[in-house]
LOVEXZA-600588 format. One line per 3 residues: number of its first residue (from 1); their letters; for each residue x, y, z of N, C-alpha, C. Coordinates in Angstrom, 2 decimals, m for minus. Layout:
// LOVEXZA-600588
NUM> A> X Y Z X Y Z X Y Z  ...
***
This chain:
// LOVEXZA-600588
1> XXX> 158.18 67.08 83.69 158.35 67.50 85.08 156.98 67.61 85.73  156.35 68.75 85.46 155.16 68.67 86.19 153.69 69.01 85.20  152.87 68.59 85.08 151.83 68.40 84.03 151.64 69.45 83.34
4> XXX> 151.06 70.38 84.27 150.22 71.14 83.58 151.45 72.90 83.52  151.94 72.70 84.50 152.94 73.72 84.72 153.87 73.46 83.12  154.44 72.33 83.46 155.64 72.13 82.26 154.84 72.84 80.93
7> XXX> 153.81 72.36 80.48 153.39 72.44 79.05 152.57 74.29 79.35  152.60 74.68 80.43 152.04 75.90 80.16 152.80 76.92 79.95  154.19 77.09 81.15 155.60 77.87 80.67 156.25 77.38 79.13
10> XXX> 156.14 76.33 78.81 156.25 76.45 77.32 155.58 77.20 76.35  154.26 77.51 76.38 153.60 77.89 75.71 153.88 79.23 75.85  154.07 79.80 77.04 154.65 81.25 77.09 155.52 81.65 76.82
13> XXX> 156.86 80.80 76.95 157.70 81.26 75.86 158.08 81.18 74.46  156.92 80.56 74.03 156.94 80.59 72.69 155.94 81.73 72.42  155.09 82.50 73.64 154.15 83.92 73.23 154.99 84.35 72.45
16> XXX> 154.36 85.79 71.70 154.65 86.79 71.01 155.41 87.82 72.17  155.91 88.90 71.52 156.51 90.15 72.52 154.98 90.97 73.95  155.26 91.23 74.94 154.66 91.65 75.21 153.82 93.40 74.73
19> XXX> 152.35 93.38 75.18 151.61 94.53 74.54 151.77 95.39 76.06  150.76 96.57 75.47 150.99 97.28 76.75 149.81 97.13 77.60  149.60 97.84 78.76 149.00 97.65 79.47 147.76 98.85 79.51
22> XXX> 146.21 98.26 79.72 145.35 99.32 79.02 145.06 99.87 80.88  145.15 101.32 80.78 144.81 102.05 81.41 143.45 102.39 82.15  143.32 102.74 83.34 142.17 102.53 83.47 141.11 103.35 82.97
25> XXX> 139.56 103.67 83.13 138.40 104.77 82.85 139.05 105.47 83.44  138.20 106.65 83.49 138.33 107.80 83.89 137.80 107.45 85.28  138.29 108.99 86.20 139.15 109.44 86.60 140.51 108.71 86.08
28> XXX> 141.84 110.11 85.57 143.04 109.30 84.97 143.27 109.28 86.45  144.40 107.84 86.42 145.28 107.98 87.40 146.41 109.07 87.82  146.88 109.79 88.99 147.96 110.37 89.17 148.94 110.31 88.94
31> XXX> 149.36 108.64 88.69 150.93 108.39 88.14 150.44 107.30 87.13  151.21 106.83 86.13 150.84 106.01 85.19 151.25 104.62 86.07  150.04 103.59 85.59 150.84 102.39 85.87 151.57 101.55 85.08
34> XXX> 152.36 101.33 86.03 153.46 100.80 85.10 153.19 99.39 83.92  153.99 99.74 82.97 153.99 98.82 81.37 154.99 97.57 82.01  154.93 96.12 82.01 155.34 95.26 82.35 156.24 95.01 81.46
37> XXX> 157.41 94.98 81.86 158.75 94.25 80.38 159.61 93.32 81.01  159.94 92.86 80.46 160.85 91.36 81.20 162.17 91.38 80.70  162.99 90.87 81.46 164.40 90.00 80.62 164.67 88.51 80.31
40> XXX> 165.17 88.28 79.70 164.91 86.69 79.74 165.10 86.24 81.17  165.51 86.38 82.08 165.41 85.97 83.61 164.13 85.80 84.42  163.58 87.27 83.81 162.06 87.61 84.63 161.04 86.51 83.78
43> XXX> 161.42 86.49 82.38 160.49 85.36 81.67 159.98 84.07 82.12  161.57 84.07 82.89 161.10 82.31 83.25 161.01 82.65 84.60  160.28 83.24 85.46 159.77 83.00 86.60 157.83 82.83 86.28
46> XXX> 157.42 82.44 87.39 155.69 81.47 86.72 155.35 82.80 87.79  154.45 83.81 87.32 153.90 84.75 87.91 152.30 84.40 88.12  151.95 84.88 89.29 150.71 83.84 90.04 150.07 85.39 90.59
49> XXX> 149.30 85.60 90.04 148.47 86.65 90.95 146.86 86.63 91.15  146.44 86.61 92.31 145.23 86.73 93.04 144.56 88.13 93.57  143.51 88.18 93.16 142.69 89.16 93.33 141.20 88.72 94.28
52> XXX> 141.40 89.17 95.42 140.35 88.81 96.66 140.60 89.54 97.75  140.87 89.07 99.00 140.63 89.47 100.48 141.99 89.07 101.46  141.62 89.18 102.98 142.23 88.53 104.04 142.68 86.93 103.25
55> XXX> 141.67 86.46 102.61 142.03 84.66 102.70 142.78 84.40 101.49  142.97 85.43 100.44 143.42 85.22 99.84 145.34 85.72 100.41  145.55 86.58 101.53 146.36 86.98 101.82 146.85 85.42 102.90
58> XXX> 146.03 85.11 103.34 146.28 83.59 103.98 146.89 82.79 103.20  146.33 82.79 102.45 146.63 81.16 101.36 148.04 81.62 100.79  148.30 82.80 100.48 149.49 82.88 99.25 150.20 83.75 100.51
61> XXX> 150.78 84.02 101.25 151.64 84.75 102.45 152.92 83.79 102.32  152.20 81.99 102.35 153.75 81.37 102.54 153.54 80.46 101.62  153.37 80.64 100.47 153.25 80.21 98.94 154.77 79.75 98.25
64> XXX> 155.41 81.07 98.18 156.55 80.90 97.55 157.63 80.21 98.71  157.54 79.71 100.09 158.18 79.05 100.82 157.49 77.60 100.41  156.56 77.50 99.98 156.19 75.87 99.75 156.39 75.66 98.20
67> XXX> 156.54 76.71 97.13 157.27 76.18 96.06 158.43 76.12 96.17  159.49 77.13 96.93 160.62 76.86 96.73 161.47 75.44 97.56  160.35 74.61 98.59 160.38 73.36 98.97 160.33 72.52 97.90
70> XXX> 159.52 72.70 97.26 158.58 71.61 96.30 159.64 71.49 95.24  159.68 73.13 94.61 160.18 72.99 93.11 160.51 73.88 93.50  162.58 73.75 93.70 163.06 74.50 94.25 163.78 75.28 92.85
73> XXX> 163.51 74.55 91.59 164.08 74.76 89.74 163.25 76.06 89.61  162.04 76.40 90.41 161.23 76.96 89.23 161.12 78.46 90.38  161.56 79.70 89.27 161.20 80.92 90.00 159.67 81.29 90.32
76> XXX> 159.38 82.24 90.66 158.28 82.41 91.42 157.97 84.13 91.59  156.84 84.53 91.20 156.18 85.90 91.39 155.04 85.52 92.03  154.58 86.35 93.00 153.47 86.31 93.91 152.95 87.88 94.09
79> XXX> 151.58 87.95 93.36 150.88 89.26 93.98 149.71 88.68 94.31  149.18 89.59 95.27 147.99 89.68 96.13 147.03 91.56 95.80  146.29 91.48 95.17 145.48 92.81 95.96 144.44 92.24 96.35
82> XXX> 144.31 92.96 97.40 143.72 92.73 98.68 142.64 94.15 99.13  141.68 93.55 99.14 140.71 94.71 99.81 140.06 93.75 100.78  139.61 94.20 102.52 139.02 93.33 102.61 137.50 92.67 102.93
85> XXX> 137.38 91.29 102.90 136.13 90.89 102.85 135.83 91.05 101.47  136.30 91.16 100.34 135.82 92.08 99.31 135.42 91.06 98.15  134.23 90.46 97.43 133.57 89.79 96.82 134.04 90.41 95.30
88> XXX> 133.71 89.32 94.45 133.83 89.54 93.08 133.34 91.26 92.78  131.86 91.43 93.03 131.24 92.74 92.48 131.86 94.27 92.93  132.69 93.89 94.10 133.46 94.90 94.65 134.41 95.48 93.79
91> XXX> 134.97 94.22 93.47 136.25 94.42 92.87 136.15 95.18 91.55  134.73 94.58 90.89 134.26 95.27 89.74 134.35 97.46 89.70  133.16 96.78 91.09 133.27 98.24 91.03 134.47 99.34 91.61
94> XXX> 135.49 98.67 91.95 136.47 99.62 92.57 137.08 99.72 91.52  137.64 98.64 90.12 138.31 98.84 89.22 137.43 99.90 87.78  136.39 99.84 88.04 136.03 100.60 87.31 135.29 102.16 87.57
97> XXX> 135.62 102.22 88.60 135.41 103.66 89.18 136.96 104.60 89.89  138.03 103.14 89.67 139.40 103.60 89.23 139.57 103.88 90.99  139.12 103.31 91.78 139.25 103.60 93.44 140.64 102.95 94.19
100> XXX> 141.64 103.79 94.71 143.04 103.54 95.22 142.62 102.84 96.34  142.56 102.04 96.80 141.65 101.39 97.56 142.71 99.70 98.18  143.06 99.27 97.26 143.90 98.49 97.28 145.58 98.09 98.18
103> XXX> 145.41 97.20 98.91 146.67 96.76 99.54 147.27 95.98 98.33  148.48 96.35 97.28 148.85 95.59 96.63 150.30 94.75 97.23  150.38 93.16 97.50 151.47 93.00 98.28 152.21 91.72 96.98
106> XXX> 153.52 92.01 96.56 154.00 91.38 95.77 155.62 90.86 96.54  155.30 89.46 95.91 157.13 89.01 96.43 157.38 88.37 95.21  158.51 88.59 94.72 159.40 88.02 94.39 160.87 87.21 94.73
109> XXX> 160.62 87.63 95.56 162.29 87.01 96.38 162.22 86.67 97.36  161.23 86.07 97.69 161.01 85.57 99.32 160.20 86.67 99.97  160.71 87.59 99.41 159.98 88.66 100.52 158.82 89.49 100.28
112> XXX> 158.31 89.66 101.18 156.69 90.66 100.43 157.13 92.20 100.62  156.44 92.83 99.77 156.29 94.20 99.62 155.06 94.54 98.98  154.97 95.88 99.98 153.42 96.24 99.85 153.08 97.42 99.22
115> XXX> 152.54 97.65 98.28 152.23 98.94 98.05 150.54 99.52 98.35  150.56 100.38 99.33 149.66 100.78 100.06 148.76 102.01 98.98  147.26 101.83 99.04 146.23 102.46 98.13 147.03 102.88 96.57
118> XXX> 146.45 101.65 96.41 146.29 101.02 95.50 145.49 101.32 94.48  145.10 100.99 93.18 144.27 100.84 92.22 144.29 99.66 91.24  143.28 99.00 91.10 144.00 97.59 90.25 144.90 97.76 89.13
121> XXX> 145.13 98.64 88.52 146.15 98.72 87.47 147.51 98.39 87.91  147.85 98.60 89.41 148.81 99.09 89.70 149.60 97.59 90.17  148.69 96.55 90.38 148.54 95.13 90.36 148.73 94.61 89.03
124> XXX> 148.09 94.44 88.60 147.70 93.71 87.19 148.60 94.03 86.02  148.85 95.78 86.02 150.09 95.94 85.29 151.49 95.93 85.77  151.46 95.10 86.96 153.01 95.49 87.24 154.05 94.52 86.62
127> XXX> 153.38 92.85 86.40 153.81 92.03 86.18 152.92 91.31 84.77  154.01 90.59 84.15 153.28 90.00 83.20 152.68 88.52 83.71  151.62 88.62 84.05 151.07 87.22 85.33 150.63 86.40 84.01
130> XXX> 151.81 85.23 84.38 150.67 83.89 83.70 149.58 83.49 84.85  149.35 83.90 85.53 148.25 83.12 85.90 147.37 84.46 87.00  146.22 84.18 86.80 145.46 85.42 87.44 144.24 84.49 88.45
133> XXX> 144.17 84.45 90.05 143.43 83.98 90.39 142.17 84.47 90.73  140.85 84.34 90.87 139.98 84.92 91.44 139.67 84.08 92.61  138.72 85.26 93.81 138.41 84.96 95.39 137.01 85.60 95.89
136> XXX> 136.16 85.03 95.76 135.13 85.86 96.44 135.19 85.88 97.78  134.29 86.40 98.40 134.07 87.10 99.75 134.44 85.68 100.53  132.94 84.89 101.47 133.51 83.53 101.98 133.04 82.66 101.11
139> XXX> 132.21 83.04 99.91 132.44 81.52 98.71 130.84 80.88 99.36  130.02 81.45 99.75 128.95 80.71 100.40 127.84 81.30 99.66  127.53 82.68 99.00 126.64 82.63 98.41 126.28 82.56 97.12
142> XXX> 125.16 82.76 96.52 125.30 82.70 94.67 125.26 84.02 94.08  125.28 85.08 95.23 125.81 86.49 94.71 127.22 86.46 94.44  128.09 86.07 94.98 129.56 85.66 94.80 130.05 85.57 93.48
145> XXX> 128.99 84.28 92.71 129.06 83.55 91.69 128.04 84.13 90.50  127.47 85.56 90.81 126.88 86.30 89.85 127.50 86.11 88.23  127.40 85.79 87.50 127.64 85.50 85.97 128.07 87.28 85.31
148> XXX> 126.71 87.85 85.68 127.74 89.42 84.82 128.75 89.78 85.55  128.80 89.65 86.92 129.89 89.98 87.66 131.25 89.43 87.54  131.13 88.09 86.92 132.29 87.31 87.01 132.78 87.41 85.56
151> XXX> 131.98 87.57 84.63 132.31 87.90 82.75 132.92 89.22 83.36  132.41 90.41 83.98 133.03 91.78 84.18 134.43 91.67 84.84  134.21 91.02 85.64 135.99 91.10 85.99 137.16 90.60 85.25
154> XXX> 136.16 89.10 84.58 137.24 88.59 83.37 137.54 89.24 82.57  136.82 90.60 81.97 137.04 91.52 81.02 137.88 92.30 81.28  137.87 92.76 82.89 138.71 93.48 82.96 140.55 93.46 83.11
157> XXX> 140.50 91.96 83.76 141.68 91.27 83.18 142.41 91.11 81.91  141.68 91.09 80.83 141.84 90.37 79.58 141.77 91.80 79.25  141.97 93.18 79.60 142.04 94.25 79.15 143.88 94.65 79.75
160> XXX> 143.60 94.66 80.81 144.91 94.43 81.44 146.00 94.14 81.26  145.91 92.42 80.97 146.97 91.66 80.77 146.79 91.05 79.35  147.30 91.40 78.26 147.55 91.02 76.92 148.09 90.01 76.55
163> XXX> 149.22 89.48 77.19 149.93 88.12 76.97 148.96 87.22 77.14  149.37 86.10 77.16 149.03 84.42 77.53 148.60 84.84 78.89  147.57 84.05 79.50 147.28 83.88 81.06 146.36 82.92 80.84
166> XXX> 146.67 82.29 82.10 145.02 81.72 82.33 144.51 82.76 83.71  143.10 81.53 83.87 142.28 82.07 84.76 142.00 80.87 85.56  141.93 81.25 87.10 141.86 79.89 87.94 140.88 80.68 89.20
169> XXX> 139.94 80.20 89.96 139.64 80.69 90.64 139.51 79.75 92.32  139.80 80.53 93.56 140.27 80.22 94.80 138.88 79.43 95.81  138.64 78.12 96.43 137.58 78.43 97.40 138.22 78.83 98.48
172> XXX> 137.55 78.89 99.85 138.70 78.94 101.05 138.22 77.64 102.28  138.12 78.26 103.33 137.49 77.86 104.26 136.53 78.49 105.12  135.58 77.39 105.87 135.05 78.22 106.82 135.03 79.12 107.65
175> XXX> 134.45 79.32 108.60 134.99 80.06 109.90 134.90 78.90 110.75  135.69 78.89 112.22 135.98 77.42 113.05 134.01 78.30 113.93  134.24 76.92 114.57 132.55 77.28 115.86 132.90 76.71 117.25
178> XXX> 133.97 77.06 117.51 134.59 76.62 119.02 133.96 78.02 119.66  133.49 77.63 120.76 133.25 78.68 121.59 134.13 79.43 121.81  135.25 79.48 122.03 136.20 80.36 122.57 136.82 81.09 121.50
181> XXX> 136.68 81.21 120.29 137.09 82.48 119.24 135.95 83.24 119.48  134.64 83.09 119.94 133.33 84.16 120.09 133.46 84.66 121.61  133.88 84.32 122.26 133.76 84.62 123.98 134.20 86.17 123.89
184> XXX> 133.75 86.67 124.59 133.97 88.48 124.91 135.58 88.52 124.62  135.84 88.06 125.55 137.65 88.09 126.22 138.19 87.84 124.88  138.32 87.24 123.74 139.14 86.84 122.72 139.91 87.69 122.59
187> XXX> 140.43 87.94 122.32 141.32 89.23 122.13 141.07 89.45 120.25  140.81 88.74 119.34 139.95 89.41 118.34 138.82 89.04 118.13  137.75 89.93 117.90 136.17 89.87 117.82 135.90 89.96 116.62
190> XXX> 134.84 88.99 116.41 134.45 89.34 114.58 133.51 90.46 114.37  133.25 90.80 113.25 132.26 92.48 113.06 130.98 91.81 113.55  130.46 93.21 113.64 129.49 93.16 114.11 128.22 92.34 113.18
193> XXX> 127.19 91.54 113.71 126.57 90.58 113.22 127.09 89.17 112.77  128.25 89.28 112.75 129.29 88.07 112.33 128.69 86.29 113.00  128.23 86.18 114.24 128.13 85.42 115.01 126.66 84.89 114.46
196> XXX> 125.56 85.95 114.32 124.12 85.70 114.23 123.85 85.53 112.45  124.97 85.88 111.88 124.45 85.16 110.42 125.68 83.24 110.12  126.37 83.49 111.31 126.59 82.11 111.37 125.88 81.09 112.10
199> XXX> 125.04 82.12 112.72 123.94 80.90 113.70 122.43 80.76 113.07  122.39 81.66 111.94 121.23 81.68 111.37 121.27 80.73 109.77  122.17 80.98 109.65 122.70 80.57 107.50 122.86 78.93 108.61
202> XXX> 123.93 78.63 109.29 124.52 77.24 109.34 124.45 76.89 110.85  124.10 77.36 111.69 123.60 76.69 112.89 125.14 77.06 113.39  125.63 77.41 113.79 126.92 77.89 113.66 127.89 76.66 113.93
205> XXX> 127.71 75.98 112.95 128.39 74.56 112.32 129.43 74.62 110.81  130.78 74.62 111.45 131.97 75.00 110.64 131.21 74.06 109.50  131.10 72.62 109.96 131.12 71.43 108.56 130.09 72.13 107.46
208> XXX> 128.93 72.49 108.11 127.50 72.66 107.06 128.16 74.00 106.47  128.68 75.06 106.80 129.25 75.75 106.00 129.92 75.64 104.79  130.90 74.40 105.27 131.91 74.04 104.31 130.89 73.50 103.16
211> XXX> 130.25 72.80 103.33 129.67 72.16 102.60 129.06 72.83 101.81  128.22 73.72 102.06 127.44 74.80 101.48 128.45 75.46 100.52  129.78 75.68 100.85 131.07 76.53 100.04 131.10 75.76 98.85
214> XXX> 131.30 74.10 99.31 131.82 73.45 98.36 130.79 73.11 97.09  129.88 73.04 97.76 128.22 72.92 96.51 128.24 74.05 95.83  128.23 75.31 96.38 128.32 76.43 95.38 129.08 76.64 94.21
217> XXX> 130.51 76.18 94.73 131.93 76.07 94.07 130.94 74.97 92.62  131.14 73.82 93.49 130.16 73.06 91.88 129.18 73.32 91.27  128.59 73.94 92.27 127.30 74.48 91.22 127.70 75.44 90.04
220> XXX> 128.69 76.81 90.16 128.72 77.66 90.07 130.10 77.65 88.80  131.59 76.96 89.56 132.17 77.13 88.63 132.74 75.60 87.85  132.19 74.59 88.46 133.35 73.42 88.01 132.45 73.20 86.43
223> XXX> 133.63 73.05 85.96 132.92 72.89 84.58 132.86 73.98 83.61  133.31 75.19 84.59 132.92 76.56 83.18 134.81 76.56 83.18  134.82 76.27 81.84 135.99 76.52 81.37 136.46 77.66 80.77
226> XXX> 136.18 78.77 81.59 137.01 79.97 81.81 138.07 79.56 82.35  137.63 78.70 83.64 139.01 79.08 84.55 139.68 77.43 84.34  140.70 77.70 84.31 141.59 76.49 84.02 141.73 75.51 85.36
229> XXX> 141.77 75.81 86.77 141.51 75.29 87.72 140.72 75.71 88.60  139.77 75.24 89.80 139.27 75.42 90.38 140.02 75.05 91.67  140.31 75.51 93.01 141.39 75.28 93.57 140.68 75.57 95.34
232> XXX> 140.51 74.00 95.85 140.00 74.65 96.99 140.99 74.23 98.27  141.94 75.38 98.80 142.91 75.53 99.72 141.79 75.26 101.10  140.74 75.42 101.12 139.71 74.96 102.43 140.23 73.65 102.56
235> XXX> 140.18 72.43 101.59 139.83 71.17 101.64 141.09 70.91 102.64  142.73 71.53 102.10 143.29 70.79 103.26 143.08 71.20 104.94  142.88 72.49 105.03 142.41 73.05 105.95 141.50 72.15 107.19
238> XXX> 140.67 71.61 106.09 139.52 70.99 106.75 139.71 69.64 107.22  140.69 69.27 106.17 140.94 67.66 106.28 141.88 67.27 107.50  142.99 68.88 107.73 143.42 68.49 109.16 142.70 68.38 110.10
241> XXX> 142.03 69.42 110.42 140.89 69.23 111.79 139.87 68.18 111.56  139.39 67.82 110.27 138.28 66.98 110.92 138.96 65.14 110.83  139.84 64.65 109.66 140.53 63.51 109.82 142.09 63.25 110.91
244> XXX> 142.58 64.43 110.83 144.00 64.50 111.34 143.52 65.18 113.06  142.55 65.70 113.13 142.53 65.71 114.78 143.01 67.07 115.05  143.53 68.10 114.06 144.12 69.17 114.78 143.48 70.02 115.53
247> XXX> 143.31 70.36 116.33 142.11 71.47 117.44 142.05 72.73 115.83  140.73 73.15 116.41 140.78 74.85 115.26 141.43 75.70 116.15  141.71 75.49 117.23 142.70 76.86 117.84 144.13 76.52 116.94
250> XXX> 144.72 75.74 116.51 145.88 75.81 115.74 146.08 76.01 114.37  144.73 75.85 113.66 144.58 76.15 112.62 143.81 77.46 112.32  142.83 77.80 113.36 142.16 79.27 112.94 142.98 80.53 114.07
253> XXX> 143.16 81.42 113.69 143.85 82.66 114.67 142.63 83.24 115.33  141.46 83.53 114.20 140.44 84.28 114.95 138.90 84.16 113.83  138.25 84.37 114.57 136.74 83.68 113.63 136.52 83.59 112.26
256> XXX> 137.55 83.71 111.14 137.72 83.47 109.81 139.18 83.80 109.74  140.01 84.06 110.07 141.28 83.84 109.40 142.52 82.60 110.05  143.37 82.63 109.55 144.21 81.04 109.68 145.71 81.53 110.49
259> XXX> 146.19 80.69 111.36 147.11 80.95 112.27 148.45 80.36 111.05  149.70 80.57 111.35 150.64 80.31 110.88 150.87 78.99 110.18  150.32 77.58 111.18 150.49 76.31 110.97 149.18 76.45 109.36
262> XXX> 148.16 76.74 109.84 146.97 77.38 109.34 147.51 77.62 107.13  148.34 78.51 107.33 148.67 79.56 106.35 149.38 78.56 105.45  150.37 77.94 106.35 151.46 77.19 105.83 150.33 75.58 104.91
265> XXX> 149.84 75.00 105.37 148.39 73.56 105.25 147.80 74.24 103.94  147.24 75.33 103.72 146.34 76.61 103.02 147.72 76.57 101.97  148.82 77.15 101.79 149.81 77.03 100.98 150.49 75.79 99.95
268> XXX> 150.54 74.82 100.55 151.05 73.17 100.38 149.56 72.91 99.85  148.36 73.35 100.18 147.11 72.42 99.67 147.16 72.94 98.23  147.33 74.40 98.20 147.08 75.45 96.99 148.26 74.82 96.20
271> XXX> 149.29 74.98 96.21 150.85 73.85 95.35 150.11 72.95 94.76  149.63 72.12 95.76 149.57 70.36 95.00 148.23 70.73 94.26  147.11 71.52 94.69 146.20 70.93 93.62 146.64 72.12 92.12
274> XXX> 146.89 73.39 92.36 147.74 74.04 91.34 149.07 73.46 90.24  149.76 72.43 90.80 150.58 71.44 90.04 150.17 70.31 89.98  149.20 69.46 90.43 149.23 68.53 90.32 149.80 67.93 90.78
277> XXX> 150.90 67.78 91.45 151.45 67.25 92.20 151.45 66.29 93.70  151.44 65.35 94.14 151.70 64.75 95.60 152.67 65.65 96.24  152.58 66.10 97.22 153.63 66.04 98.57 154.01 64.89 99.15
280> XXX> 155.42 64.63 98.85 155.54 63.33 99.67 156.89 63.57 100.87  157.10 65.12 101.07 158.02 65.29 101.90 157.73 67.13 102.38  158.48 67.32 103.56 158.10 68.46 103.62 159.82 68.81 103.77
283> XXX> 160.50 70.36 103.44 161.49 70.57 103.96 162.04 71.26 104.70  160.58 72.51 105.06 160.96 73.42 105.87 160.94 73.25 107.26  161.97 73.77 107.74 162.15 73.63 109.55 161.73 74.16 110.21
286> XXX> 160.98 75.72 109.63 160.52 76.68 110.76 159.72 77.69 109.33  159.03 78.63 110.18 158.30 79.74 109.76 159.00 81.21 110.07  160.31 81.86 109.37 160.64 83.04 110.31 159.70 83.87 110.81
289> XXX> 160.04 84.53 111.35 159.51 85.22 112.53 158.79 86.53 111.49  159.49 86.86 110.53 159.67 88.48 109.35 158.07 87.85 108.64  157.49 86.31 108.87 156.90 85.91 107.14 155.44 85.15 108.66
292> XXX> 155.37 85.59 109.72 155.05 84.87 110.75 153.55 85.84 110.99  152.23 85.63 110.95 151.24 86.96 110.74 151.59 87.78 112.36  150.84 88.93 111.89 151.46 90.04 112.49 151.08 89.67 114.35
295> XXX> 150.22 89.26 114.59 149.70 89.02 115.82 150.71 87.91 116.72  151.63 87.16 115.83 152.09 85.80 116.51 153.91 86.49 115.98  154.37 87.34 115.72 155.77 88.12 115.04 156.10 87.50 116.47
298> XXX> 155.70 88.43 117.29 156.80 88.98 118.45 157.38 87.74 118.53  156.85 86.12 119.02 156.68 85.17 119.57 158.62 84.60 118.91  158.94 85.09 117.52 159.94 84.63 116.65 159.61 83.54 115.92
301> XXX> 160.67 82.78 115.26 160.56 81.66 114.50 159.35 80.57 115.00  158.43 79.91 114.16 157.57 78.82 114.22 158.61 77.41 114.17  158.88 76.67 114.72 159.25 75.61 114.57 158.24 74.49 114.03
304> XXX> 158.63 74.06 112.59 157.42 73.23 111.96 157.88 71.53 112.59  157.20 71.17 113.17 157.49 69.69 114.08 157.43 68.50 112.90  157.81 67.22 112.93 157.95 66.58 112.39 155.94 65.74 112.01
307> XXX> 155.36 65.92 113.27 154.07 65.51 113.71 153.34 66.98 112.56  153.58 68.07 112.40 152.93 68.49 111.49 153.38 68.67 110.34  154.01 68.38 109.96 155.14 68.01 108.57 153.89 66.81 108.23
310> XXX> 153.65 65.68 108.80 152.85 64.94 108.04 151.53 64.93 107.99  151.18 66.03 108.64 149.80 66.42 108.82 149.44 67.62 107.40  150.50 68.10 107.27 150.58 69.28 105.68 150.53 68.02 104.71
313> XXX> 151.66 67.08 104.46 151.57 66.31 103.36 149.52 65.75 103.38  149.86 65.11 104.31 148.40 64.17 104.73 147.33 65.41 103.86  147.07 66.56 104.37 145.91 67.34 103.99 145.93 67.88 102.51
316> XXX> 147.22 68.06 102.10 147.71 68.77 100.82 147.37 67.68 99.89  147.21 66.35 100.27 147.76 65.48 99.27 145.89 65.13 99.27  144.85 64.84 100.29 143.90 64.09 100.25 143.28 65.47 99.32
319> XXX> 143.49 67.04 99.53 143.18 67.80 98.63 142.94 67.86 97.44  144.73 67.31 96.93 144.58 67.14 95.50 143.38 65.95 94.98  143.24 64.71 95.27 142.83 63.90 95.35 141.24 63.41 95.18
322> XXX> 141.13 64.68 96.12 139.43 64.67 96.53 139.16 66.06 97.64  138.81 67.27 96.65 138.67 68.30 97.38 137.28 68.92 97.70  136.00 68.06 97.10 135.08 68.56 97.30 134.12 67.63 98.27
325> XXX> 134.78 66.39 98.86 134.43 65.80 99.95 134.49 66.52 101.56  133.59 66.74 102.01 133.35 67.72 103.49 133.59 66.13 104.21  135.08 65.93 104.94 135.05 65.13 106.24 133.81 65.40 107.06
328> XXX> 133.66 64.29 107.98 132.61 64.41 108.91 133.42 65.08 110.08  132.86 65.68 110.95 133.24 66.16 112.30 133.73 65.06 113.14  134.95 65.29 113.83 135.76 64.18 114.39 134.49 64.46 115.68
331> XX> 134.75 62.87 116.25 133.83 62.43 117.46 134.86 63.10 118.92  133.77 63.59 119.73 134.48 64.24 120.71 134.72 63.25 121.43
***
């Protein structure tokens, strides 16, 4: 069926029984977190959890709507903790100073649920995750990609989660450089300094960013076989706006995060290069209104058009393909 998926849920169910789940340092927690146990039902769902930010809440929001398109056979667990902006060393130190700190948001059934301050245990042990992703901050510097920082978090995983897992880690995307996400009036403003370390690091040029993401990414992780994939949900992102023509007002909401069409491109890119797989069809008709980010709800259902139906395949697919190629900037 599918390469790397097929032969990896095999291997898990041929694991041993599950162990328990190691607790965190001190300070104890207030309530224990919970010991992960399954039924044979829960076994065979492919549990996917990511540990990062906002972009990691982008990319995986409409995840389990583009597997249950894709591979509509195969169940599906989705967690997210989420702190944000929050880089590898963060994460270190919030899990080991035991800090509730955490937006933990998990779906299983289509639907998300959130459990508000948080502590990573409360993530990591809830589910038995075959697969654990990592996300640094925006993926642009080589503090990101710090070596004790990144052995420390793997440790702390591999303390965590006892079963079978791998390890895969996330790039993203830029921020867009259209004048009009920076203009006063926007109705969201990025933090403060946001503008002058994009005009200072990259001339405030989305492409040289990307590029800079994607060199790091190789410099840093392709090749260290910790992580079983390297997975960059930017590439389709990028490949719409700069080959497919899409404006960044339809793909970015506000100076680093991704609008609905955005989320959905970011989702389908993350599928195909995570399975291996081509997209050669899309099936969804719309975005409900309940799964729609919070700024664009009121508006109701997204109607996904036939014209961006092949603009997701188109980006998802040149992703898998070739994800560390930076398109050139379309000619105005």
């Amino acid at each position: 069926m599918k390469r790397f998926l097929t032969a990896f849920l095999a291997a898990l169910m041929a694991a041993a029984m599950l162990g328990g789940c190691a607790k965190s340092p001190e300070p104890t927690p207030t309530t224990d977190a919970p010991t992960p146990t399954q039924s044979p039902e829960e076994a065979k769902a492919l549990k996917i959890m990511i540990i990062g930010n906002s972009h990691s809440n982008d990319t995986f929001w409409l995840l389990h709507e583009a597997f249950a398109d894709q591979m509509p056979e195969q169940a599906l667990t989705l967690g997210v903790m989420y702190y944000s902006g929050c880089p590898v060393s963060k994460h270190v130190k919030f899990t080991t100073e035991n800090q509730y700190v955490y937006d933990f948001h998990k779906n299983d059934n289509g639907t998300w649920e959130t459990m508000n301050q948080a502590n990573m245990d409360a993530g990591l042990c809830n589910q038995a995750w075959d697969i654990v992703v990592f996300q640094g901050g925006r993926g642009d510097t080589e503090n990101e990609y710090n070596l004790a920082g990144r052995r420390a978090l793997e440790q702390i995983v591999s303390d965590r989660v006892p079963q079978p897992y791998k390890l895969m880690w996330q790039i993203t995307w830029p921020s867009p450089d259209e004048p009009a996400f920076f203009a006063p009036e926007y109705p969201v403003q990025p933090p403060s300094g946001w503008v002058e370390y994009l005009q200072t690091s990259y001339g405030h040029d989305t492409f040289r960013q990307f590029t800079v993401m994607t060199d790091k990414a190789k410099e840093y992780l392709v090749g260290d076989e910790t992580y079983e994939k390297v997975i960059c949900s930017g590439a389709g992102v990028m490949y719409a706006h700069a080959a497919l023509g899409v404006p960044q007002s339809a793909l970015w909401r506000d100076y680093t995060h991704l609008t609905d069409y955005g989320r959905l491109i970011a989702a389908y890119t993350f599928y195909a290069q995570f399975t291996g797989n081509a997209v050669t069809e899309i099936g969804i008709d719309k975005i409900p209104a309940h799964l729609r980010q919070a700024r664009f709800r009121a508006e109701g259902d997204l109607i996904v058009t036939e014209e961006m139906k092949q603009v997701i395949i188109a980006a998802a697919n040149h992703a898998l393909e070739d994800p560390w190629t930076v398109p050139a900037r379309p000619a105005n």
